[in-house]
C-alpha positions in Angstrom: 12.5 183.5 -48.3 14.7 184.0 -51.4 14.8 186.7 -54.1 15.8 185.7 -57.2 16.1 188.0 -60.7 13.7 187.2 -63.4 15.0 187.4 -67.0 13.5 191.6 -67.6 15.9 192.6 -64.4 13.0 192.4 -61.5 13.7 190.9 -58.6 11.0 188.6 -56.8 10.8 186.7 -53.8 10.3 182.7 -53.6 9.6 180.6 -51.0 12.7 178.8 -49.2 12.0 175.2 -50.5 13.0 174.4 -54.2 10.6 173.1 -56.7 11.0 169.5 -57.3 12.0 168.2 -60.7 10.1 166.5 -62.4 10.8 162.4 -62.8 12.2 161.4 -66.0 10.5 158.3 -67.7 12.3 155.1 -67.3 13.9 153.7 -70.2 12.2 150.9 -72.3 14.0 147.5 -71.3 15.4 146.2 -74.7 15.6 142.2 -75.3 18.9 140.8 -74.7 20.8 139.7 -77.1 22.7 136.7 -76.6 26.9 137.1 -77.6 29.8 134.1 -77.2 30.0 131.6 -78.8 27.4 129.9 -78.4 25.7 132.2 -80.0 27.8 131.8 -82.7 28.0 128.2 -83.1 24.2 128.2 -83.0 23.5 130.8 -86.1 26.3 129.0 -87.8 24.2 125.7 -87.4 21.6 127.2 -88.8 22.9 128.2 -91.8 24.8 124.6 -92.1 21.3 123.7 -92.0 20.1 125.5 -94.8 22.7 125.2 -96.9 21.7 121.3 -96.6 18.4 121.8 -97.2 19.2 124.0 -99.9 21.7 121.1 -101.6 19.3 118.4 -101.4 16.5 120.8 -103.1 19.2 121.6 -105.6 19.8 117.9 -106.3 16.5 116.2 -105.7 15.6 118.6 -108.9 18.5 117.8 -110.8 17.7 114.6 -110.4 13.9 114.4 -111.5 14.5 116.7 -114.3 16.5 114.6 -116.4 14.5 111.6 -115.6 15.5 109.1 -118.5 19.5 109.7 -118.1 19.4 109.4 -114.6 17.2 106.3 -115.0 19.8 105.0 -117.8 22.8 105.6 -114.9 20.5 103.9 -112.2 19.7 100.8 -114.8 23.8 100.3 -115.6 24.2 100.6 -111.4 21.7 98.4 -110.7 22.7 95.7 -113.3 26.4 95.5 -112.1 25.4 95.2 -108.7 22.9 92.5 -109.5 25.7 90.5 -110.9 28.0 91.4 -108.6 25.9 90.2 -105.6 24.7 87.2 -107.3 28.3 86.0 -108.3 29.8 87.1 -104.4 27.0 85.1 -103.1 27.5 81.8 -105.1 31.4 82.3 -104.6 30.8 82.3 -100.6 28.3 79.2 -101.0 30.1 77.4 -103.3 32.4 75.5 -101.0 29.4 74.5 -99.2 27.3 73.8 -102.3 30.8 72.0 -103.9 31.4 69.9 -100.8 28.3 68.4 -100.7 28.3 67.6 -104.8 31.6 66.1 -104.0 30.9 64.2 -101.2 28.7 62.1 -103.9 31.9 60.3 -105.5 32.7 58.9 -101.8 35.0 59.2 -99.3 37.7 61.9 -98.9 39.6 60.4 -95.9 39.9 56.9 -94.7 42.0 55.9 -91.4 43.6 52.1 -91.2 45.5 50.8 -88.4 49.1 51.3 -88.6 51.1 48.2 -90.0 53.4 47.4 -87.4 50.6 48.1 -84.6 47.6 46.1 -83.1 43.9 46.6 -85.9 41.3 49.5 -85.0 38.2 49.0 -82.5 35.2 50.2 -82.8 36.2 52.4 -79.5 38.6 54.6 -82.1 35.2 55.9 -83.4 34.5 58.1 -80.8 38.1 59.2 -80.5 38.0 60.3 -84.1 34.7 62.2 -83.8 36.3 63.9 -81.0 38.7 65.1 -83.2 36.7 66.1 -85.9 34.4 67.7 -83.9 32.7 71.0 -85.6 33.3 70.0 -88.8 30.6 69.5 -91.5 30.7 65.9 -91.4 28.8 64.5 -94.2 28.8 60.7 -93.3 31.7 57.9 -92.0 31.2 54.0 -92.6 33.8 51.4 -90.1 34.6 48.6 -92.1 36.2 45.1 -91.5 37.6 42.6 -93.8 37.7 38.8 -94.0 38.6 36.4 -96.9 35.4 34.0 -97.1 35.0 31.1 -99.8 31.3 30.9 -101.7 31.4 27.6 -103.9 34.7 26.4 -102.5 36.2 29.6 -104.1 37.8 32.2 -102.1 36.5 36.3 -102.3 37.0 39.1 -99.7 34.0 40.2 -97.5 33.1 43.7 -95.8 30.9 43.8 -93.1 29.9 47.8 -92.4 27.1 49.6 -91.0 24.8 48.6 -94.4 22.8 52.4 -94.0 26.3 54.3 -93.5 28.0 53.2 -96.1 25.3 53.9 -98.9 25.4 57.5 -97.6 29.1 57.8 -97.9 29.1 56.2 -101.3 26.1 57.3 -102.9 27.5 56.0 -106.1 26.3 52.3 -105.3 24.0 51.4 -107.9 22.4 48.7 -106.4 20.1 46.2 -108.6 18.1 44.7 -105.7 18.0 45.9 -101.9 20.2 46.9 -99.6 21.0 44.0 -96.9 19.6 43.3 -93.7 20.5 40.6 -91.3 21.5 37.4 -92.8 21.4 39.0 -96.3 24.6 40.0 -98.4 24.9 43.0 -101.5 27.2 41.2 -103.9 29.7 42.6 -106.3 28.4 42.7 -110.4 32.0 40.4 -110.6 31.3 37.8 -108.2 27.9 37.6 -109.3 29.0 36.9 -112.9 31.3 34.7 -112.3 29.3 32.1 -110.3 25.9 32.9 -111.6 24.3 34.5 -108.5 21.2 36.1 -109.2 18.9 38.7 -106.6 17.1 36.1 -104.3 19.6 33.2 -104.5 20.6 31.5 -101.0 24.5 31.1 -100.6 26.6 29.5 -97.9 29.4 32.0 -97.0 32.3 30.3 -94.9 35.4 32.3 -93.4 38.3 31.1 -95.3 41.6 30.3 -93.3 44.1 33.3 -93.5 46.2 31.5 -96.1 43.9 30.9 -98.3 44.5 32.8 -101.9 42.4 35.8 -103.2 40.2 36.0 -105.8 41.6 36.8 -109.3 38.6 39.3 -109.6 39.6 41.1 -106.5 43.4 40.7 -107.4 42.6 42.6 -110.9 40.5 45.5 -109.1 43.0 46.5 -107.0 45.4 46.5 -110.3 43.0 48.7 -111.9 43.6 51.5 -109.7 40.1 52.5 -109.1 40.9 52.0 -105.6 41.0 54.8 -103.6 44.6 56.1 -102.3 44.8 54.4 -99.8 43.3 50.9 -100.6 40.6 49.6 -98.0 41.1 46.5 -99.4 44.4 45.9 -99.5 44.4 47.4 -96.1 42.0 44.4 -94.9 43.4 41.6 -96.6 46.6 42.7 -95.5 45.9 43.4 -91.9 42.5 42.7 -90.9 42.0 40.3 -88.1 45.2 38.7 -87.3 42.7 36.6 -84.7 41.2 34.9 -87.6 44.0 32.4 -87.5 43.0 31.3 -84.3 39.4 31.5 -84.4 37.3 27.9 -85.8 35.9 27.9 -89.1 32.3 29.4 -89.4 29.5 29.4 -92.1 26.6 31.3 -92.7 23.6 30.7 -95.1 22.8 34.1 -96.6 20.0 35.2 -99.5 21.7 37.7 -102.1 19.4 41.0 -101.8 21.1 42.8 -103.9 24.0 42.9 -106.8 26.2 46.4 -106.5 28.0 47.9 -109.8 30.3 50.5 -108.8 33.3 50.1 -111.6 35.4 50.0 -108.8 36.4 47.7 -106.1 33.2 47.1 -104.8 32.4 45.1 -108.1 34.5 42.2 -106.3 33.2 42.4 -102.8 31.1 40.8 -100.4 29.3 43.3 -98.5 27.2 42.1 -95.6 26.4 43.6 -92.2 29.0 44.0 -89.4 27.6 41.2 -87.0 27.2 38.5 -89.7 30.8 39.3 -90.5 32.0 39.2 -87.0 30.0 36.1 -86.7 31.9 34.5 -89.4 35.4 36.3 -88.4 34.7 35.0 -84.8 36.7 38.0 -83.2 33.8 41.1 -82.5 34.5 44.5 -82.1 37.7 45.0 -85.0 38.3 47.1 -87.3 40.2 47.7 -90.8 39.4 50.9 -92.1 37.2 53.9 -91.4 35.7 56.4 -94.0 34.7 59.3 -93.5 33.3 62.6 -96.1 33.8 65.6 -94.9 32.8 68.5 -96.1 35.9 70.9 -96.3 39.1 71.8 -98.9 41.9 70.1 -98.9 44.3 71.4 -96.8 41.8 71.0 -94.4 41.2 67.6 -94.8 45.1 66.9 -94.1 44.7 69.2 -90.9 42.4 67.0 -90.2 44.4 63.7 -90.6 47.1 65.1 -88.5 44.9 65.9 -86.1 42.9 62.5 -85.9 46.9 60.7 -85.8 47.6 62.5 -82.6 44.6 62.3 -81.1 44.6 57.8 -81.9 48.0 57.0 -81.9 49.0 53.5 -83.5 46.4 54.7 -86.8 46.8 55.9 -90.2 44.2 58.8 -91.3 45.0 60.5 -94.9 42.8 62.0 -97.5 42.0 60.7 -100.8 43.8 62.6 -102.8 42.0 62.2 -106.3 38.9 63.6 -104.8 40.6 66.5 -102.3 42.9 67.3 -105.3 40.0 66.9 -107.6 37.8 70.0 -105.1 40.3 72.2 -104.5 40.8 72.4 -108.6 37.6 72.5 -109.1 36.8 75.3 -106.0 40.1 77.3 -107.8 38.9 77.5 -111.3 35.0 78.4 -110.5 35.9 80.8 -108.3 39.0 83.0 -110.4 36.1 83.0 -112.8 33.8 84.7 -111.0 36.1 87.1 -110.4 37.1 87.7 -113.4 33.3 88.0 -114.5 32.7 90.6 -111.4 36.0 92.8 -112.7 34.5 92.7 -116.3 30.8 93.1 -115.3 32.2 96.6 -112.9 34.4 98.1 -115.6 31.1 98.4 -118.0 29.2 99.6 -115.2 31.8 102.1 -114.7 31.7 102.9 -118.0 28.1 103.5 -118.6 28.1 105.8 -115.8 30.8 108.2 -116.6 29.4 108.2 -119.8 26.1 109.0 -118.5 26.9 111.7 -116.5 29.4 113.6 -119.6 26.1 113.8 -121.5 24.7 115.1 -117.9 27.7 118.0 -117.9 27.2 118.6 -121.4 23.7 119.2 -121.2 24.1 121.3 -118.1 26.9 123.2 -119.3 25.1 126.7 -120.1 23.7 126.2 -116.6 27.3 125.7 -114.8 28.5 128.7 -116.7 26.0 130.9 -115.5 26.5 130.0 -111.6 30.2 130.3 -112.2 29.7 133.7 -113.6 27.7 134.2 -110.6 30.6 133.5 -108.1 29.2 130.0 -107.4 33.2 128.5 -106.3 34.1 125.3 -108.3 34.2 122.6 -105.4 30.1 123.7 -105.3 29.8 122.0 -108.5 31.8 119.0 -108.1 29.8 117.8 -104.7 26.5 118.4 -106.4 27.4 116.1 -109.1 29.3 113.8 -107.1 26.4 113.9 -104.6 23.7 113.2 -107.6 26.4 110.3 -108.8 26.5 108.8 -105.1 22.8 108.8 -104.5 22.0 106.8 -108.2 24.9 104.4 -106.6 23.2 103.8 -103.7 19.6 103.7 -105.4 21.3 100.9 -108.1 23.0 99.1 -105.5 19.7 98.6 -103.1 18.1 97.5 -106.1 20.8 95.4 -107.0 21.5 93.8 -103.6 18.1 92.5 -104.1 17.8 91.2 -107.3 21.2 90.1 -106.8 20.1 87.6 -104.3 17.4 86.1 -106.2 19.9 85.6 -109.7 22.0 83.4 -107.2 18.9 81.2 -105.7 18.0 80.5 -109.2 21.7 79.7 -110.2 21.8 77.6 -107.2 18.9 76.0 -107.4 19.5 75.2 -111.5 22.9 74.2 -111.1 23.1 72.2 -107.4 19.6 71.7 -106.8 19.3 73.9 -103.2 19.1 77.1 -102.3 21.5 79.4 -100.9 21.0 81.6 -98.2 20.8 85.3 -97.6 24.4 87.0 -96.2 23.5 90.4 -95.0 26.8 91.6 -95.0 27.2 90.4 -98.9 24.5 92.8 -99.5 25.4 96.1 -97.3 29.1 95.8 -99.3 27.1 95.5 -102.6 25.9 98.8 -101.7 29.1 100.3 -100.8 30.8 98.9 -103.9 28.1 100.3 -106.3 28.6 103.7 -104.7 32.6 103.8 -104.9 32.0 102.6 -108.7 29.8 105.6 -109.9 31.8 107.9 -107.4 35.4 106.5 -109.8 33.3 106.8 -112.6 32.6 110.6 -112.2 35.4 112.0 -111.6 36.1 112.8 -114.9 32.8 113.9 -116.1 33.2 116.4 -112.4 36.7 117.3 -113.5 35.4 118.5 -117.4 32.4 120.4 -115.2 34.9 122.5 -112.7 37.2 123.3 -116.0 33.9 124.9 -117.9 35.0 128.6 -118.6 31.8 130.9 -118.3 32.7 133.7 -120.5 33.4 131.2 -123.6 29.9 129.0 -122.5 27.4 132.5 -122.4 28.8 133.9 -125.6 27.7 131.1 -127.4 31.4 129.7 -128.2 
């Protein structure tokens, strides 16, 4: 027992054990909050986030408010990068389209056997397709020469691959048909000058080596029509030197055909390569080889080098009046459609800025006030830069497209096929039309950041 006072002075007694006291009520778990940085990095993403979303509202209405300007700016994008791609895209086919145009006034390199060293067989074919391997070979002919007398009077003969060498020289304008066995394709000339007509049977006899050429032949060569490096001189001077040995021959041949050329070919015999080496007597030689090739210039004299190393003891060059005659051509189409892309992108530029100065003019009561509102200045240049970047990329898609199409049709009108579709012509179209309006507003952005808000609200 205990006594203990109570507050009016009395003193009373208590048991010995203490009261307990009572429990106090747990406290309310909070939610934790999460610190660091993490938790930082991840609020701050959110608000990137909405201040994106917040942009793109911004500027998707800009946009569709002022429908007919920004339709105007799209239209001037759009054309430029129509012409743009279609001009890019015939430039990049036009070496293609331009070779095979070419490739119709004959062959662009011939190889003859060198003069001090033994004539060409047909084995140096496949050495020289070795060497020209990968390369857009349009066609090649082999040809061999031999003097032959029709009438007692003497002419030179070819004898090719008949097929071949009409698809190298698509040029032949041939009244009649093309030989086959035991026929011959004779010059307008020679036919002149003895009277042969299509259908007329002719006895064709290998002339001795000695034997003079024709005056006609003699006056073609003089005429320089001839290509650069002469097949026929080359055959008459070099061809065969087994003819001297081998016995006269004679052949009876029907004339299928007379060929007009206005070149060399207007004084030849043309027959298929086993009647001539029946005649010749020697199979298997050869005087010249032709080839077209599809390629500029300097390529084709790579080319030549590389066919001279790969068959020593032969001759390869180009013809230089049609190689010479490509790369001018190539050179002058192309510097002007670049001259027509730099033209065609300054208006576009042009229409743009001026576009979006009517834009900043019209919005200038409306730049004034967010200024005035602490809106900072770089704020107003990336919304209109942004709006100027999205109508680039709107006219350049639209452009890429139609782009493509203008060239088919300018293909197809001018060389008579199509081209085809380069991807990455089209992705830089894109890029192009978006660094053009991007240029093109940065003076309208520039007059837009320099807007003072105090002289815009009054009304000044």
């Amino acid at each position: 027992m205990s006594e203990v006072n109570t507050p009016d002075g009395r003193t009373q007694a208590t048991s010995g054990t203490r009261p307990e006291a009572s429990t106090p009520p747990a406290p309310t778990a909070r939610p934790e909050v999460a610190t660091g940085p993490g938790a930082a990095s991840s609020h701050g993403g959110r608000a990137g986030h909405q201040r994106r979303a917040m942009w793109w509202r911004m500027l998707i209405r800009s946009l569709t408010r002022r429908r007919s300007r920004v339709l105007i700016a799209m239209l001037a994008v759009a054309i430029g990068a129509t012409t743009l791609t279609a001009l890019a895209t015939v430039a990049v086919d036009i070496p293609r389209q331009m070779g095979r145009e070419m490739r119709s006034a004959g062959a662009n390199m011939v190889v003859i056997a060198d003069d001090a060293g033994p004539p060409l067989i047909v084995d140096a074919i496949g050495t020289i397709d070795e060497a020209l391997a990968g390369q857009t070979v349009v066609g090649s002919a082999a040809y061999r020469y031999l003097t032959v007398r029709i009438n007692s009077q003497p002419y030179l003969a070819a004898g090719t691959d008949i097929a071949a060498a009409s698809h190298v020289n698509p040029y032949w304008a041939v009244d009649g048909s093309l030989p086959k066995a035991g026929q011959v394709l004779v010059g307008t000339d020679i036919a002149e000058w003895i009277g042969l007509e299509v259908g007329d049977t002719v006895t064709v006899t290998a002339a001795p080596p000695d034997d003079g050429g024709d005056p006609l032949a003699a006056d073609a060569d003089a005429s320089g029509a001839q290509r650069d490096i002469d097949a026929t001189d080359a055959g008459t001077a070099g061809a065969t030197s087994a003819e001297a040995d081998a016995p006269e021959q004679a052949l009876d041949v029907v004339v299928s055909g007379i060929v007009r050329t206005g070149g060399s070919e207007d004084a030849l015999v043309v027959m298929g390569t086993a009647d001539l080496d029946t005649l010749a007597g020697t199979p298997g030689l050869l005087d010249v080889i032709e080839y077209s090739i599809a390629a500029p210039g300097e390529q084709i004299e790579a080319l030549a080098e590389a066919i001279e190393a790969a068959l020593p003891g032969a001759n390869a060059a180009p013809v230089t009046r049609l190689t010479r005659t490509d790369a001018d051509v190539l050179d002058m189409l192309q510097s002007l459609l670049a001259l027509t892309a730099a033209i065609v992108l300054g208006l576009t530029m042009i229409g743009v800025s001026t576009t979006m100065m009517a834009v900043v003019a019209e919005r200038r009561t409306e730049i004034a006030l967010r200024l005035s509102l602490g809106a900072h200045t770089r704020s107003i240049a990336r919304e209109f830069l942004g709006e100027a970047m999205v109508l680039g990329a709107a006219g350049g898609l639209l452009g890429a497209g139609a782009g493509y199409g203008l060239a088919q049709a300018i293909s197809l009108n001018v060389f008579h096929r199509s081209v085809s579709f380069v991807p990455w012509l089209a992705v830089a179209a894109v890029a192009v039309s978006v660094c053009v309006t991007r240029l093109a507003s940065q003076w309208p952005v520039r007059r837009a950041a320099q807007i003072d808000p105090a002289v815009v609200l009054k009304g000044e």
